[in-house]
C-alpha positions in Angstrom: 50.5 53.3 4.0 52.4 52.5 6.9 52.7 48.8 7.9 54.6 46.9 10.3 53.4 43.1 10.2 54.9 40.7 12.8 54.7 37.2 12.4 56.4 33.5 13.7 54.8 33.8 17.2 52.5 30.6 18.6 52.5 27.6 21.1 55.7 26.2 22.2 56.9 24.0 24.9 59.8 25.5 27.7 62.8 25.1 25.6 62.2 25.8 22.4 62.8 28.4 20.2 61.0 30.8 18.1 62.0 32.9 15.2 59.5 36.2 15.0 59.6 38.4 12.0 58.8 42.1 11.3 58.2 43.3 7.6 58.0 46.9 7.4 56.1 48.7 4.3 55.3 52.2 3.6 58.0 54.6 5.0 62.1 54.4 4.9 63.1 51.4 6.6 67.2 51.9 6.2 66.7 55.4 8.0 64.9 54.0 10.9 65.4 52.6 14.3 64.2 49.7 15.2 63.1 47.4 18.4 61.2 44.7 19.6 59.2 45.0 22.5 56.9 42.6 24.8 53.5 42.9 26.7 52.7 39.8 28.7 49.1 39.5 30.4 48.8 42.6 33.2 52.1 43.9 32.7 53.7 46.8 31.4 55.1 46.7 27.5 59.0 45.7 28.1 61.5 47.0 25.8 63.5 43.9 24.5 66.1 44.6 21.6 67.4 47.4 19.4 69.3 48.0 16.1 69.5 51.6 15.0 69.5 52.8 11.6 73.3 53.8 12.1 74.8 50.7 13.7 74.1 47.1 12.9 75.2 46.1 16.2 72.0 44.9 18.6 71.3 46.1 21.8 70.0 44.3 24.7 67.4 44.6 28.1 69.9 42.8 30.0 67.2 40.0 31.1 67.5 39.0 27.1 70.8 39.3 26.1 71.6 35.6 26.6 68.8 33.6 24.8 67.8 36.8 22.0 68.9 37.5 19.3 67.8 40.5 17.2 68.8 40.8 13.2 67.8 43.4 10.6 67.7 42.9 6.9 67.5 46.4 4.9 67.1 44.6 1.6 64.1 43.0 2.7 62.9 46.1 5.2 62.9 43.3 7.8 63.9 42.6 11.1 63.4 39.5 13.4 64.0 38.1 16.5 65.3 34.7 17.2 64.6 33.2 20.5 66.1 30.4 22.2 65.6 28.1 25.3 62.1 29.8 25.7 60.4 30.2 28.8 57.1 30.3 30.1 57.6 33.9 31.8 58.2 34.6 27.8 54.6 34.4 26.9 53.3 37.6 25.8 52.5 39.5 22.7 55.8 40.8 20.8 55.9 44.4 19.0 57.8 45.8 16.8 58.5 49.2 16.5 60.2 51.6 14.1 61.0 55.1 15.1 63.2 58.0 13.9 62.8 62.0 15.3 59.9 62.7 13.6 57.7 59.4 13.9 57.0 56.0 15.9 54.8 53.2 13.8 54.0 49.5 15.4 53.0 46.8 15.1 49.6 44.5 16.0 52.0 42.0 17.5 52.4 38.7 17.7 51.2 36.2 20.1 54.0 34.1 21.8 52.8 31.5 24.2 55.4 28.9 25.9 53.5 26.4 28.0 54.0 22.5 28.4 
């Protein structure tokens, strides 16, 4: 069975940081792409981060580069996102997603919520 379960997300004052995880189960993580994505309150789901199955390098919406960081660890079919300096435009749920030519799984999400 497919699973992708996110977790780390909750209450946090402006400035802060947050480290989300994703742990994958059920498919082959080393061969798939993954990204974390974003859906605040009446908006539209916002791509934020990348790392394929190719290339460890991360990739970045620009608006995230500076205070993101995305990591993957294929020995524990997990990936996470650290963020720093949070703000309170940051509150939304955060999705992870695997994909590869043939399928695209997610997540449930995790809640993020920056207030003061």
């Amino acid at each position: 069975q497919v699973q992708l379960a996110e977790s780390g997300g909750g209450l946090v004052q402006p400035g802060k940081s947050l480290r989300l995880s994703c742990a994958a189960s059920g498919f082959p993580f080393i061969t798939y792409n993954m990204r974390w994505y974003r859906q605040a309150p009446g908006k539209e789901r916002e791509w934020v981060a990348e790392i394929t199955s190719a290339d460890p390098t991360p990739i970045y919406a620009d608006s995230f580069e500076a205070r993101f960081t995305m990591s993957r660890d294929n020995a524990r079919n997990t990936v996470y996102l650290q963020m720093n300096n949070l703000k309170v435009e940051d509150t939304a749920v955060y999705l992870c997603n695997a994909y590869n030519y043939m399928n695209d799984y997610w997540g449930q999400g995790t809640q993020v919520t920056v207030s003061s």
